[in-house]
TIGU-185141 format. One record per atom (N, C-alpha, C): x, y, z; residue in one letter. Coordinates in steps of 0.02 Angstrom, whole numbers, plus 50000, padded with zeros to 5 digits. Each point is the difference from the previous one (the first is absolute). Example, Ala and Ser with C-alpha at 12.3 -4.5 7.8 and 13.67 -1.06 7.14 Angstrom:
2
506604971650390A;499555005950000A;500455006050000A;499825005349964S;500425005950003S;499615005550037S;
//
This chain:
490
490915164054449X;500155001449930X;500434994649969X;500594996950021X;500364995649992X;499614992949986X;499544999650043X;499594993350007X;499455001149926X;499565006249966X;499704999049964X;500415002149921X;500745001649998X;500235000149945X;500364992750014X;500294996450059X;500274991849963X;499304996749965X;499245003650050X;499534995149957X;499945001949926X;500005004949988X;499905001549936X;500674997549953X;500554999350018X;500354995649960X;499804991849996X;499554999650045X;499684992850012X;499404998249959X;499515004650004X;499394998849977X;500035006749927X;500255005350006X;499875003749955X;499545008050025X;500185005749988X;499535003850025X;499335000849985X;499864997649944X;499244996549971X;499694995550064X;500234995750004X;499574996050065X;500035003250062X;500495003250007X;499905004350082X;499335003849990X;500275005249963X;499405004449965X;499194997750015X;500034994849972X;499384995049987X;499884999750059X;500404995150036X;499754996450046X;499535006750066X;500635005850018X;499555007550042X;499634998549938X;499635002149970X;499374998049955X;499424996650026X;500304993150019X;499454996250002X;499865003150095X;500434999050030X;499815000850058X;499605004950008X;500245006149964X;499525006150017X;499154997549977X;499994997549940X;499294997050000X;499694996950039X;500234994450008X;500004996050073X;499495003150052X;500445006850027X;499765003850034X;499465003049974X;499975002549976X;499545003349970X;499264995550000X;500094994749966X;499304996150003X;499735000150048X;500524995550056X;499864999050070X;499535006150029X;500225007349995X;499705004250028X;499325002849968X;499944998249938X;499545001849964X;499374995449998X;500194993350025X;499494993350020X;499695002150059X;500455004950043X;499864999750085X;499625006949979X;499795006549958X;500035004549995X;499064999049972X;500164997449974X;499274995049949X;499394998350051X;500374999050056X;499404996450055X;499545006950025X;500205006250002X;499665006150034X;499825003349917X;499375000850002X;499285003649957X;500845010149980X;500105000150045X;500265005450004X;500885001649951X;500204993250023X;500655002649960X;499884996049939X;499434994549983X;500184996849938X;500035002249947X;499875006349977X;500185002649921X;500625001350003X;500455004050051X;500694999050000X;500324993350010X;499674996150031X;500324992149983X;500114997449939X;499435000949971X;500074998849930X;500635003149946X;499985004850012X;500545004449976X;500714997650026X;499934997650052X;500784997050017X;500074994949991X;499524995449991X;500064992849959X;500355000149938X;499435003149964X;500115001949931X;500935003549971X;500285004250059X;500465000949986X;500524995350023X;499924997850043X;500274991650019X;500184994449951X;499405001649956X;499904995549937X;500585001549939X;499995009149997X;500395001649952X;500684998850016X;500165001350071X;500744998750010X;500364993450003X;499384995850012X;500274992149993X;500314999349932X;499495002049959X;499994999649905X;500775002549988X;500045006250000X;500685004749985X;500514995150026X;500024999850082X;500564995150029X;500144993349951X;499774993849988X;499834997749958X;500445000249941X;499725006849969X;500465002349927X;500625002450036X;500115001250041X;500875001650009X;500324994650025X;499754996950024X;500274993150013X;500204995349945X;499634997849948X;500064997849953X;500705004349932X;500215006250016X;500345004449981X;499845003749919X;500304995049971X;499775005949926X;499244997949952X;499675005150045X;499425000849973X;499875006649972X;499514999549920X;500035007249990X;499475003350034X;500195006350032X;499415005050028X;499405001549963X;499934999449945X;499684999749947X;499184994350023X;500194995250005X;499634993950021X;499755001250065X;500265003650044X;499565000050071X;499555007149977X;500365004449980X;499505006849988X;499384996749966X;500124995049935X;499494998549969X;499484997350031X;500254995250050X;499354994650035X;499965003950063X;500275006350048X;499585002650035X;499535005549939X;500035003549953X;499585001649978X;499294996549965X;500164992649983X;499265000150003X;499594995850037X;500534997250054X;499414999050033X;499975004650062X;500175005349991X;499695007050031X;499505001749972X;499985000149933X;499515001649963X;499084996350022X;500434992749995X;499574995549995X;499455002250067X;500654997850075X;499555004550068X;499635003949996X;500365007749959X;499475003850010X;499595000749958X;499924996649950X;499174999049964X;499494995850054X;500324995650028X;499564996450033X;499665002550063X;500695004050035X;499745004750047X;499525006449978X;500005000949943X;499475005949985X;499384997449982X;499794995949958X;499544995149961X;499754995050078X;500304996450015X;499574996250058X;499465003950045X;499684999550025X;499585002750058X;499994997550035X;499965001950074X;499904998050072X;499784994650014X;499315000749953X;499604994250017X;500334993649982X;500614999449913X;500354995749990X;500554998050029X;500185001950057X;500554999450032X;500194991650027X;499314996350000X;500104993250025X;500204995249939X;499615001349953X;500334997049932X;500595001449980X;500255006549994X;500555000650008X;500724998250043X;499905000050028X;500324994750070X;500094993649976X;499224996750001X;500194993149968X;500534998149930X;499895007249951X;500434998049920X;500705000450028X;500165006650049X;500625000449988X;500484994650061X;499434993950046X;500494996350020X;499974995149946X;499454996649958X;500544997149962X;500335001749944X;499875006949980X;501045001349961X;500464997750039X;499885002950059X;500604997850029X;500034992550034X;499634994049998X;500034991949985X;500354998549916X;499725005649954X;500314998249943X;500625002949985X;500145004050034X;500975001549987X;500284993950044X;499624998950048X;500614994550041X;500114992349936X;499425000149965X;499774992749966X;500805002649929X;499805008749988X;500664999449943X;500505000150017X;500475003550091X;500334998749982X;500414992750023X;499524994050014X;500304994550029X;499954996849921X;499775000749959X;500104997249904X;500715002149982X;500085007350024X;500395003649966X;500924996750040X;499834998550068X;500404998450002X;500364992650005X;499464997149975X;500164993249964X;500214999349947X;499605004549964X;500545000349915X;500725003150014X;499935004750040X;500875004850015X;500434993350026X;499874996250049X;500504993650018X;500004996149955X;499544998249968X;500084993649955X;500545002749920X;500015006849986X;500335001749973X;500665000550012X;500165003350068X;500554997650013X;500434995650030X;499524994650011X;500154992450048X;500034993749953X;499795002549940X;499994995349940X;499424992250030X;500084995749955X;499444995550013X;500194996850095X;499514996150011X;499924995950056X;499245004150036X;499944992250052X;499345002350049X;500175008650032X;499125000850009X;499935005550048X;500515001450054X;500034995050029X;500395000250073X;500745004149988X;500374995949930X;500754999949979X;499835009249978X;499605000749988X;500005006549956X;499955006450051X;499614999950060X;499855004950027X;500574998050055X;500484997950016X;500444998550028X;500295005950024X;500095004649967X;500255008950028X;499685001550062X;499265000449990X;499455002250029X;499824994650078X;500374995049988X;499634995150064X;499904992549994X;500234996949930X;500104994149981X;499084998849996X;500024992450029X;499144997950009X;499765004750034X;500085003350044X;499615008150042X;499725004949955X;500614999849955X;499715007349944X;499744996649960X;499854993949958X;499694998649945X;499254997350051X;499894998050037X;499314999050046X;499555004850015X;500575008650008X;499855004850040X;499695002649924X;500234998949941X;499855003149950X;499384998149964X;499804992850022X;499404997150007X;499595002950012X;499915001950083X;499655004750050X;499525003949977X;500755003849956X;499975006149996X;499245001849930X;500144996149939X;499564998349964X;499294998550014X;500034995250072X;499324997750002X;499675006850031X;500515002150055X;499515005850045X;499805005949960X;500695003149945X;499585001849961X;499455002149960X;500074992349959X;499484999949961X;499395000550037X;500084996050052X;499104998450039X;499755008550029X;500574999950006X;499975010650032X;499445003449934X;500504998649957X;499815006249943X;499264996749973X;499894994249980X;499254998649961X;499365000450064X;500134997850054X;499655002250039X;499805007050028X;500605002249997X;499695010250001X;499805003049960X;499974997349939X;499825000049906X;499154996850039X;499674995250032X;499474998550007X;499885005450047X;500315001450080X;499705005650026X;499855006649960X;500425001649981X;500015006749956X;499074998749969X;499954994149943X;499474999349974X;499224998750045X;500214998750037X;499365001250063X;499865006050030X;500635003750004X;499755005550034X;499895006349963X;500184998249952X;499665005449937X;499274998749962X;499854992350022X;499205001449980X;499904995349929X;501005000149958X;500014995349931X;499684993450000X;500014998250074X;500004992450035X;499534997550038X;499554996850018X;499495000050049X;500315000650065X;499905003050050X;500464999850059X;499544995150049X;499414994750003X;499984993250044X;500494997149991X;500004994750027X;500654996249997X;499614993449935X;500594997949957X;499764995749954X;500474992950036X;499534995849992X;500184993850055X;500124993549922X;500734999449990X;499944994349965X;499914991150027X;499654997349967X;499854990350032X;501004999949991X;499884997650090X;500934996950014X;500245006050003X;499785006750002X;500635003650013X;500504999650043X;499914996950045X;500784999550054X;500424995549970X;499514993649964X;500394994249983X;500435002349959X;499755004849946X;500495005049950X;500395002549995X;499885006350080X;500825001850006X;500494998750038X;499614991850031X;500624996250029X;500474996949963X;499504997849943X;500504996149954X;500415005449938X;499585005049991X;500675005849974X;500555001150024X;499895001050060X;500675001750050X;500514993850019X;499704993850009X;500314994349996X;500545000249928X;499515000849949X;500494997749935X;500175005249967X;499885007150025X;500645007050007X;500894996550040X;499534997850043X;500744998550061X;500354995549985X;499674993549989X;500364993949958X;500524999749937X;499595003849957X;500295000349937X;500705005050005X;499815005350055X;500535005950027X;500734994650024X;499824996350029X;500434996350026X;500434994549967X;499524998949948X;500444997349935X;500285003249987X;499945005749984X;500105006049935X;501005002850034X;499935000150080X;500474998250039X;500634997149971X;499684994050011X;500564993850006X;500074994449958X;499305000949938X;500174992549976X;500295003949922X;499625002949932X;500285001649968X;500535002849971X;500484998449976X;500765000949956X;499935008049938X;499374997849998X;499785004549919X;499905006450022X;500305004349972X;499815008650031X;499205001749974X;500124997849906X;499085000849983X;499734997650056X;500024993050006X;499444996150046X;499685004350069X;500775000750022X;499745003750067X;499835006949991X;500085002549955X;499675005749988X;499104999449986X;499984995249952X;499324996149990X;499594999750058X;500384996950054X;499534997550036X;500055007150045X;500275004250020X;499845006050040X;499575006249977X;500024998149920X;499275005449986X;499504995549986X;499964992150011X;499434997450028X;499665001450062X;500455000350055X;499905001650063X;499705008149987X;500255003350004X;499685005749978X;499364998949956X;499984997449969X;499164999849971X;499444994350056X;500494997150041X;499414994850045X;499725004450052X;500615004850038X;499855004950046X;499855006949970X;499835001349943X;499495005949969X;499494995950031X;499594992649967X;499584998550026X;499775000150058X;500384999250042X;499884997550076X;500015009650016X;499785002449996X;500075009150006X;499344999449994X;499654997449960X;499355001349966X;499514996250051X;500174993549996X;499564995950050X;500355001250069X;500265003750040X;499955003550051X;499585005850021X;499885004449958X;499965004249992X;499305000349987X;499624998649959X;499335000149980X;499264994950051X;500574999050033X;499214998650039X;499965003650068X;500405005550012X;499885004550040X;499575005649985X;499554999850038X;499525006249987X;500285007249998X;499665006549977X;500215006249997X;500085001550085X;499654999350050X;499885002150052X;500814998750039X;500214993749975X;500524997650023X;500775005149999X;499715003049940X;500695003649964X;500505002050024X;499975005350071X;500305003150043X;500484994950049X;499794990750005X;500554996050024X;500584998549944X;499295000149925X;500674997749957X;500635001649966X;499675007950001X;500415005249967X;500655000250056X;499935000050046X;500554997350066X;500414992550010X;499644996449959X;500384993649996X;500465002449948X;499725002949945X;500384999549923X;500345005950025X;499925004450026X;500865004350012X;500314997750034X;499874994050049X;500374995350023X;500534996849939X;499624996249974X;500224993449951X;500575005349970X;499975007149947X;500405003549958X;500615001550041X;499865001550064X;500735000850069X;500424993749978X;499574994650026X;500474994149995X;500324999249940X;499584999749950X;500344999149912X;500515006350007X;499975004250038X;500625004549969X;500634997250059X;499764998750033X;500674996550062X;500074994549977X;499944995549976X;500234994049934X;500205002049948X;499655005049966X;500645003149953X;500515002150006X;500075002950071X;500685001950016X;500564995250002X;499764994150036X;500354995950020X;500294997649937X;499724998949964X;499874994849924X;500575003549967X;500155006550014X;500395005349951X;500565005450051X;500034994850061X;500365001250040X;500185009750023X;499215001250024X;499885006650012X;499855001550062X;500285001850055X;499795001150047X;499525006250024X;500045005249979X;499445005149986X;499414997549978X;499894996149961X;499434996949969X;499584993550042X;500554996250053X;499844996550044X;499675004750059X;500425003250034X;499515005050028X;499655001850008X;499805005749944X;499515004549995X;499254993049964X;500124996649967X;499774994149998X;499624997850056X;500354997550038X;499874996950070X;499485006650036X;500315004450015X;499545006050026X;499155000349976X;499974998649909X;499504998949994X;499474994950028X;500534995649979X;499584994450020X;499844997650077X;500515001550050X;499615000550066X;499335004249997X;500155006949996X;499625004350017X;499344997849972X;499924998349910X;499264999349989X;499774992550042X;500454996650017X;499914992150027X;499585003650077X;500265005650034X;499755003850068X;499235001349989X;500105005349938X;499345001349977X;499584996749976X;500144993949966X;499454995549985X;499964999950084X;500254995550036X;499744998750085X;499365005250032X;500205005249960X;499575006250073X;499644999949950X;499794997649932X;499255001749955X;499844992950025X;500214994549986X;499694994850047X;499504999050068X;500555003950041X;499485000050062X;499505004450006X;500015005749952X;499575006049983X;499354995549994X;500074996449963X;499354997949968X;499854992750024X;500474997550068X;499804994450036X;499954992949987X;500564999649931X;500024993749954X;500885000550000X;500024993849993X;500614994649977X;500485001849965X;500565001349945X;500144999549929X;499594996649961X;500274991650034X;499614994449955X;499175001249962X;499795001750068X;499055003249988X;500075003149925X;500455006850008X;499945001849933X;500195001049953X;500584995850008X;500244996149926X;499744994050002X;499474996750008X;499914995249984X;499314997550004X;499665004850044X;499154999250032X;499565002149936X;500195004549953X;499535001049982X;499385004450001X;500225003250044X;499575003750054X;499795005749954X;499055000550002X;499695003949955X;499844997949931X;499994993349999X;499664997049940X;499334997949995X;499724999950069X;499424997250020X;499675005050044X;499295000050009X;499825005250055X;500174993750074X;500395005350033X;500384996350078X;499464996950025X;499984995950065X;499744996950069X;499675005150027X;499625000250034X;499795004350043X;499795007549962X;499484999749913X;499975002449991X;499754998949927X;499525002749952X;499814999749958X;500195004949962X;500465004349990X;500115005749964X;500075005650011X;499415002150058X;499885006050011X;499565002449936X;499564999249987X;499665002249947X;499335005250026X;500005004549962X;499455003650013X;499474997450041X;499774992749997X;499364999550012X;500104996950090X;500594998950003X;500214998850077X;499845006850046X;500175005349979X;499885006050032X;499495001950025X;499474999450040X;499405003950050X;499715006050027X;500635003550028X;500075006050027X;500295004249982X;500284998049944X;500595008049992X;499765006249995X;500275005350037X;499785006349985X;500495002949943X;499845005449952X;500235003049975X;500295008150000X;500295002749987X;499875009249995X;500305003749953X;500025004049971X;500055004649955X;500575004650019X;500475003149944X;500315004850003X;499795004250054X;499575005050013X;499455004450037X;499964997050060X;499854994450007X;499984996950086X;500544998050022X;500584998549959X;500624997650030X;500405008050017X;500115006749956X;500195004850046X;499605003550047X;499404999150001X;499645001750080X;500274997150036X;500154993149989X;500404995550067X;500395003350041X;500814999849927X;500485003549996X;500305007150042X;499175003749978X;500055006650019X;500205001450060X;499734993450043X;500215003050069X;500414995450056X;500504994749955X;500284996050040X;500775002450015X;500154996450034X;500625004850044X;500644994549987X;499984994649973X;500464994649957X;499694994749952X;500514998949981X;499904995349927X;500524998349985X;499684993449978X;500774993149984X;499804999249934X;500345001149939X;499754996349925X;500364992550009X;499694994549957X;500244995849991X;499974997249925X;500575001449954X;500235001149959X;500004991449966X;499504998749945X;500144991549964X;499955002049918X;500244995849976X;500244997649920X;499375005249985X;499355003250011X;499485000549955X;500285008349992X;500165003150052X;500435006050004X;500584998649952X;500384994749984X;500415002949935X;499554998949915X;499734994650023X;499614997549938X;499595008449968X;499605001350049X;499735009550001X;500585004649987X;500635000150025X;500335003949988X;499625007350052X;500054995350059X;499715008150027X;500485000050063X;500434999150001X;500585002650069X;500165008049985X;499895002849957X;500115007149988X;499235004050048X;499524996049990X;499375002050034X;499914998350068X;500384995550022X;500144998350062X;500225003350041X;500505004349957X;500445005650028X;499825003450016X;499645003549961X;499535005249998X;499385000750062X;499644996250005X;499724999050047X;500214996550053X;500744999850010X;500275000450067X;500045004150029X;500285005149932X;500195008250027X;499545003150044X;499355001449952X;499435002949996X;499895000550103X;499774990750001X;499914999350086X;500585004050070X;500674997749949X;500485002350041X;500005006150015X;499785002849940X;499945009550033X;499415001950037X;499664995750008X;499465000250040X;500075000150062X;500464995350021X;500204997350064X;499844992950036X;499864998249916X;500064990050018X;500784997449989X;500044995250041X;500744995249996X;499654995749960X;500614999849951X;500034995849948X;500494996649987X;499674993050001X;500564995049985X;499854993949964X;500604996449967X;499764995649950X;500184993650017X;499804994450008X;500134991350028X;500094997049929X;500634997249996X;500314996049958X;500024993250010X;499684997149949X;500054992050020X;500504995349973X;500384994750003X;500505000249974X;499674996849929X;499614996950003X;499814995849916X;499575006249974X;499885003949997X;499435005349990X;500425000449936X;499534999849918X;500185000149952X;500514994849968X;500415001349936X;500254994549976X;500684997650014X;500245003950026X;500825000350013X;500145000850087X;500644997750034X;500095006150050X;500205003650000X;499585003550050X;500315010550000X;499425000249928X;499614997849960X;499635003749954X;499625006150028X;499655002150070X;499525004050003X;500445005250051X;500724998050017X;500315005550018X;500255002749936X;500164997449951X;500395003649916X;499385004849967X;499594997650013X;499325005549944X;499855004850066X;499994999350069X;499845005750050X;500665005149993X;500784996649989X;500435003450003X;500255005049956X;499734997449926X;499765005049934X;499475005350030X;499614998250025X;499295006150021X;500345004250054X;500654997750007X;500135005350036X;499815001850091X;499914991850004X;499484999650084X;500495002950057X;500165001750053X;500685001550037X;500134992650040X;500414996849997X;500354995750030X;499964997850060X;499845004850052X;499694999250058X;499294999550019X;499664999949950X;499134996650023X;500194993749959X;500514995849970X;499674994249976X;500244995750071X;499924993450005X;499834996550049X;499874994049992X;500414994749999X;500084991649981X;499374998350068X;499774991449976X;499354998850058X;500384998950056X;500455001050037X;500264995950053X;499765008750020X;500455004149995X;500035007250030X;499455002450013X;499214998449931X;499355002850019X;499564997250006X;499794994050006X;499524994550022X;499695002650072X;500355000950046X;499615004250058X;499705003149984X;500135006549970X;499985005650011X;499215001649965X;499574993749944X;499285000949982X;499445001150064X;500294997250022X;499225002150090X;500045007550011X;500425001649995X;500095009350006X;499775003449967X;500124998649922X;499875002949937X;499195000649968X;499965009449986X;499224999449998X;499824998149937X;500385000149942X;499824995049922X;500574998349961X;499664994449980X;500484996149945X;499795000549951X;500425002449939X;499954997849916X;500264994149991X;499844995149975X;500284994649955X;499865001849924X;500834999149984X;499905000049914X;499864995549954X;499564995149996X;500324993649953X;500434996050013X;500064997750078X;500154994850058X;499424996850006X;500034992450000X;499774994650036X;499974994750041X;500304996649974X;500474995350031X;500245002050086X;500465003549996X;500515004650048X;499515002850055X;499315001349995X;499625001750043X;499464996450016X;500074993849972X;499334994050031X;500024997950053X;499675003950041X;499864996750080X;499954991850012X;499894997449947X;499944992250022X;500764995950007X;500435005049963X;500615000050012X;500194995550088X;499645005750031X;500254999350072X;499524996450027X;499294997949997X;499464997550057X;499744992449956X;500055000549918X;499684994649975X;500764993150004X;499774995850033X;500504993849967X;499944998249961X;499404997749965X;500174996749927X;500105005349946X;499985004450013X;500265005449945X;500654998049955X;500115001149949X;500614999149982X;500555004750036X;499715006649999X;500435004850023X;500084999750085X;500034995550024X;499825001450071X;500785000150028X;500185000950047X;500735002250001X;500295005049983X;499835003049917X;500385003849963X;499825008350071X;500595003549984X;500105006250016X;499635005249965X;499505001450048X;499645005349947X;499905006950032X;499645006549977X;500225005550036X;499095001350020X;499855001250078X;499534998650026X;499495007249988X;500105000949935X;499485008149983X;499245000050039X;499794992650016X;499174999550022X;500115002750072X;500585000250026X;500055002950080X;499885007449994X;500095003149939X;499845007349995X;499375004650018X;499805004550022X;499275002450018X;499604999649928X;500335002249936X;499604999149923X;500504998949973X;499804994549948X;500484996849924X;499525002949930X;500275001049993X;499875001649910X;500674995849961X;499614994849955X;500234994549961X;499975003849913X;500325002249958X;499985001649944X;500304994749953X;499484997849986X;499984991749943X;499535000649959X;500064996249920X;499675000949960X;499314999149992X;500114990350051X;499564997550005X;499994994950078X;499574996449999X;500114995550065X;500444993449988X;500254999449946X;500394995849972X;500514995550043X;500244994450018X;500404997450034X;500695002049995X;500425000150056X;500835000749968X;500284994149978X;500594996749994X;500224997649989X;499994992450017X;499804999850074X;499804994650026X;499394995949997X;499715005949956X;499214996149975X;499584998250049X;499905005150060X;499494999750049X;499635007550031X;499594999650029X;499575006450026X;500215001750053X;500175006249988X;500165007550052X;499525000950054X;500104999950051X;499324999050047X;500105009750028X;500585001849989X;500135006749986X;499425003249965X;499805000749955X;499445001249926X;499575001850051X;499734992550057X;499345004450030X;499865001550076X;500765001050011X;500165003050081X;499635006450015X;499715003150052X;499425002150023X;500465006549977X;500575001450003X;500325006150007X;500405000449922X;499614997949960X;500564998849929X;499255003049938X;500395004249979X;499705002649930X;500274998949941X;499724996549920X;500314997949959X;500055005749975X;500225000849960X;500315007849950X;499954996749923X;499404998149972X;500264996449917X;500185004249958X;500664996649966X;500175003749935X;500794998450004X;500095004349933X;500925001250010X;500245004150039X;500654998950027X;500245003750040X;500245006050008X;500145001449920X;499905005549994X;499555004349997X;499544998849969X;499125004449978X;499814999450094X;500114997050029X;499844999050077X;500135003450025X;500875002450007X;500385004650029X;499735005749978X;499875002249947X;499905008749957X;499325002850017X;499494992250024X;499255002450010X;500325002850087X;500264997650015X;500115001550095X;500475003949998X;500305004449963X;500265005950014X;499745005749970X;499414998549926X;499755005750000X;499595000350052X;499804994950021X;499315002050070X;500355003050060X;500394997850000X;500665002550069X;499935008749995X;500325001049949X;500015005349979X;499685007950007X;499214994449967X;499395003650045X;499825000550041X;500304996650047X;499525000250051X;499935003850060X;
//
């Protein structure tokens, strides 16, 4: 007691206050990052983030001391407001676009407040260079760091401003390949950094250097754009993981910049973790970073493959609502394998349903998760976890990749890619390497796709005309409803 009232004659009971504040957040993230990884506790993770978030904020305002209560009630009310319009109005299926907008808000708060606190020093540091001015903060460290902070930013926020627009459909989602694009955003980033480094150390003029840092900010809006747009839609699920990367870091440079350690942190937390997760969507799909930020990949129909176009196909068998629950009727397990065409359908509610249906029958039912499966990661565990699936039949490929030689049928939903056998036996395949989930080892597949159409990689499914594989055409939904009224009957 003695030791935290001399501090408080030291620091003030405002910063004690604060500071248990920040730590408790601290904590809080930490456990709520680790909480995030299991299908099971992440809606309460979320919830402890989120309150993590609020107590950083509050701490914050008591630290700083006379603030009116007035002003925090106001800005948690609307952007409470704001959340839960978005949380009511979004849909499931939008959950990947969404993702992408709201990391770069948050690239564009780091971009305001490293402005904001250039005008706050230069106001009260009166004229001289960057360096002389942020001198509180770290001398040349904090006016460099404040640099950083701008570029990662900005490139954060206009580039998730392009994902967002791809994955909503506003945008073409191939990848658009500009003549010299690397040369482009080498030399953006060159003369982001250069001019940053002037902006540093050589100008006297507060305009000037102000000048030239919402130049920088307008070179790295650009460089957001030509990053960003020549990645294909298919790609989405590495990028959307880079860019909650990039918004971590911009907020752990903002901290620094504004001498916040909570904000360095929880910052940093981000940005490892999506830096982890870009890694495991990487090897998911058996490519590089570089590959796909920079390959291009899906602009062209691939190597080892003409498209996959209808007229490649020979053998495919087909079957009907009516012949797929005769199958059904009498198998004793089943694995669904859940892709983008299942959210695009909006039929994970029907999925459910005809999980049930088998399960009371006395089929095991279980569902194989791929990690790129759809646009985001975790997208086809978030729309199964709305439908309400139980937690213990879903199943990442490492856990159920065996387990298809056993299994007497497979559904695929509007998966491709993720289940191309050439994956594993073709070398020149593009996909060859990639991790895919081995449904053709199953005794019967039933494939529910619109059409014979290629995935992403722009090559033919040799799946389509495996001796033991039935196509299912249509949407996935009208698919699902024909095979449970027949179920039904039968």
């Amino acid at each position: 007691m003695d030791f935290i009232a001399s501090s408080a004659g030291v620091w003030g009971w405002n910063k004690i206050l604060a500071n248990f504040g920040y730590m408790a957040s601290v904590v809080m993230f930490i456990l709520a990052i680790m909480r995030l990884s299991k299908v099971r506790t992440a809606r309460g993770a979320n919830m402890l983030a989120a309150g993590a978030m609020l107590l950083a904020i509050v701490s914050t305002f008591v630290e700083m001391g006379a603030i009116n209560p007035a002003y925090i009630i106001a800005g948690l009310i609307v952007g409470g407001a704001i959340g839960a319009v978005m949380a009511k109005k979004v849909q499931m299926t939008q959950m990947p676009e969404m993702v992408a907008l709201l990391n770069g808000f948050g690239g564009l708060a780091s971009t305001f407040v490293a402005m904001a606190t250039f005008f706050s020093v230069s106001e009260h540091g009166g004229s001289g260079n960057l360096a002389r001015m942020m001198m509180r903060e770290g001398g040349g460290f904090g006016g460099f760091n404040l640099v950083l902070t701008l570029i990662v930013g900005s490139v954060t926020f206009t580039g998730s401003i392009i994902a967002f627009l791809k994955l909503s459909e506003k945008m073409a989602g191939r990848p658009i390949l500009l003549p010299g694009r690397h040369v482009i955003n080498a030399g953006l980033l060159l003369l982001a950094l250069g001019i940053g480094g002037f902006a540093v150390w050589g100008p006297s003029s507060t305009v000037l250097t102000g000048t030239i840092l919402l130049f920088i900010v307008v070179v790295t809006l650009a460089l957001g754009i030509t990053l960003v747009i020549p990645i294909g839609g298919g790609d989405m699920p590495v990028v959307i993981s880079l860019l909650n990367s990039y918004s971590g870091i911009a907020g752990a440079l903002a901290g620094f910049t504004i001498n916040e350690p909570v904000l360095v942190v929880s910052g940093s937390l981000v940005g490892a973790s999506g830096l982890i997760l870009t890694q495991i969507m990487c090897k998911a799909m058996n490519r590089s970073l570089a590959n796909v930020m920079f390959g291009g990949f899906g602009a062209e129909p691939a190597a080892g493959g003409t498209g996959g176009g209808k007229e490649e196909y020979t053998k495919v068998k087909s079957a009907e609502g009516e012949e797929v629950a005769m199958i059904l009727s009498d198998v004793q397990s089943l694995i669904f394998v859940p892709g983008y065409g299942m959210a695009v359908s909006q039929a994970q509610h029907l999925v459910r349903e005809l999980g049930d249906m088998l399960t009371e029958r006395g089929c095991q039912v279980r569902y194989a998760i791929h990690p790129v499966a759809g646009r985001m990661p975790g997208h086809m565990n978030v729309l199964l976890a709305e439908a309400n699936v139980p937690y213990e039949q879903l199943f990442e490929l490492d856990q159920i990749n065996g387990e298809f030689k056993n299994t007497d049928a497979v559904i695929v939903i509007g998966a491709n890619d993720v289940v191309n056998p050439d994956a594993v036996d073709k070398k020149d395949s593009p996909l060859y390497g990639m991790p895919v989930l081995n449904v053709w080892e199953a005794r019967t597949c039933f494939v529910i796709k619109r059409s014979l159409s290629p995935g992403f990689a722009m090559v033919k499914n040799p799946l389509f005309e495996a001796d033991n594989n039935y196509m299912v055409f249509g949407d996935g939904r009208k698919a699902l409803e024909d095979i449970i009224k027949s179920l039904k009957e039968a």
